[in-house]
N, C-alpha and C positions, 0 to 999 in steps of 0.2 A: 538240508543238504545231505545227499548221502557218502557218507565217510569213502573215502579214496581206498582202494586196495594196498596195506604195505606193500613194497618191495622189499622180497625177501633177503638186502641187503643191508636194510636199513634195522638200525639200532633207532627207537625211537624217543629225544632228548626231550623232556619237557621243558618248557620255556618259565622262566620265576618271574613273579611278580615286581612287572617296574622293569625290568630285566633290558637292557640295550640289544637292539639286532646283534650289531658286532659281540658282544660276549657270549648271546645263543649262538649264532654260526660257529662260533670257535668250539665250542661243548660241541655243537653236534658234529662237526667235521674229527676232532678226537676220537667221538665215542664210533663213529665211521671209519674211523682211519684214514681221512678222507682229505684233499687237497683244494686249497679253494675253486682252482679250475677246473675241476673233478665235478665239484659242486654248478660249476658256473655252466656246464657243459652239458648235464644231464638237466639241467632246469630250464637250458636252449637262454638264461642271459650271459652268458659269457663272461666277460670282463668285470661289466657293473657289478657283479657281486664284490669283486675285491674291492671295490670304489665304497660301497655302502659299506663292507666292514671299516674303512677309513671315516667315516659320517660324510662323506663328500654324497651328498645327496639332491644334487643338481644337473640333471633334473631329477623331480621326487618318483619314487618308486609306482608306478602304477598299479590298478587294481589286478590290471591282468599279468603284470612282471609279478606281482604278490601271490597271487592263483600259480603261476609255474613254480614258485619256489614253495609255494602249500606243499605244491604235488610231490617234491624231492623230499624235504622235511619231516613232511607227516603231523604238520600242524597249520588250522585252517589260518585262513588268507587273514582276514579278519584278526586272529591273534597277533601272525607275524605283523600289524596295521599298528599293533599298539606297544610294539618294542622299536616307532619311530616316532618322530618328536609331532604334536598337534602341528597340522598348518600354520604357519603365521608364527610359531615360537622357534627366535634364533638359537642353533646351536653353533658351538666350537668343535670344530675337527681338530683343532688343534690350540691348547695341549691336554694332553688324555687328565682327565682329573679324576680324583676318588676321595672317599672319606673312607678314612683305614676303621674308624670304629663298627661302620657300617657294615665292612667288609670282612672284622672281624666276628662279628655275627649272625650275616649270609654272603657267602663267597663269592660274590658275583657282580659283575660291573652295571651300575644303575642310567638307565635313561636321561634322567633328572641332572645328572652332577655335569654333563653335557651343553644344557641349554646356557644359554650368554645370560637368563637373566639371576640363574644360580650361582649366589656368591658362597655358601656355606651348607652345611647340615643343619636341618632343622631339630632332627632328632637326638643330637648330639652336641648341639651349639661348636661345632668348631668347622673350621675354613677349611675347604678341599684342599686337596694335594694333589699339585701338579708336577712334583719330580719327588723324588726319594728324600727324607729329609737326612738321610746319611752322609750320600754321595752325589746327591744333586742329580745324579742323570734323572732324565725321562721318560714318561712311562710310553711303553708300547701301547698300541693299539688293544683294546679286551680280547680280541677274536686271539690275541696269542697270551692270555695270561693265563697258563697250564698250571702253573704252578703257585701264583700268586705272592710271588715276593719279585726282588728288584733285579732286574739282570743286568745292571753291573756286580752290588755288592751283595747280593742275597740273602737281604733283612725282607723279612716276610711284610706283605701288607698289613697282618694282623698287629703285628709291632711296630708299626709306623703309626699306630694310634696315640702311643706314648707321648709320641714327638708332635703328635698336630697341635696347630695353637688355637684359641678362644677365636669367638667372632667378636 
């Protein structure tokens, strides 16, 4: 396939391994300065984007809604294919879950900690976090975590690992 022309508006955000849609859109709308409808407008799906940064992804993204948002992004279709969950594996929209240890050493919100059949870290033997363990509140969606601590009481992610417990 041959590479798409940037737009010379675009900042171009690489996407991490394992990486969730919602927390690539939110990097690349940052590094664009960019609004989700901004986003939704110039890739012609409008709305749905805000709906997939939520995981509400019913119905599922198609090849050619994926091919419009290649074209905005700057990253092929195919990539953005695998920052959403395989067919047939349940995810939760709600509540945003993380493992702070994972997060304390790569920044970024995982695909994985998503799916319903994810109870824990493998890599860390301890149980996601689905609210702050300070303050209880819960977490935002990834596409808004800029800064990566809690926004009530603003204990960083990385320090929530303290507080996670055993599986």
């Amino acid at each position: 396939m041959k590479p798409l022309p940037i737009p010379p508006w675009v900042f171009v955000v690489e996407p991490y391994e394992g990486e969730s849609l919602s927390h690539f859109l939110g990097r690349f709308r940052r590094a664009n300065y960019s609004a989700v409808n901004e986003i939704g407008q110039k890739s012609g799906l409008g709305a749905v984007l805000g709906r997939w940064e939520k995981f509400r992804l019913n119905p599922f993204p198609t090849q050619q809604q994926l091919e419009a948002l290649a074209s905005v992004v700057c990253v092929e279709a195919d990539r953005l294919r695998l920052m959403l969950p395989p067919q047939g594996v349940g995810m939760k929209h709600e509540p945003i879950r993380l493992c702070a240890a994972c997060y304390a050493e790569k920044p970024y919100h995982r695909l994985e900690w998503q799916f319903k059949t994810t109870r824990g870290c493998n890599d860390h033997h301890l149980r996601l976090l689905s609210e702050c363990p300070k303050c209880g509140a819960r977490f935002k969606v990834p596409s808004l975590w800029a800064e990566g601590i809690c926004e009530r009481c603003s204990l960083s992610f990385a320090e929530m690992a303290n507080l996670q417990k055993l599986l």
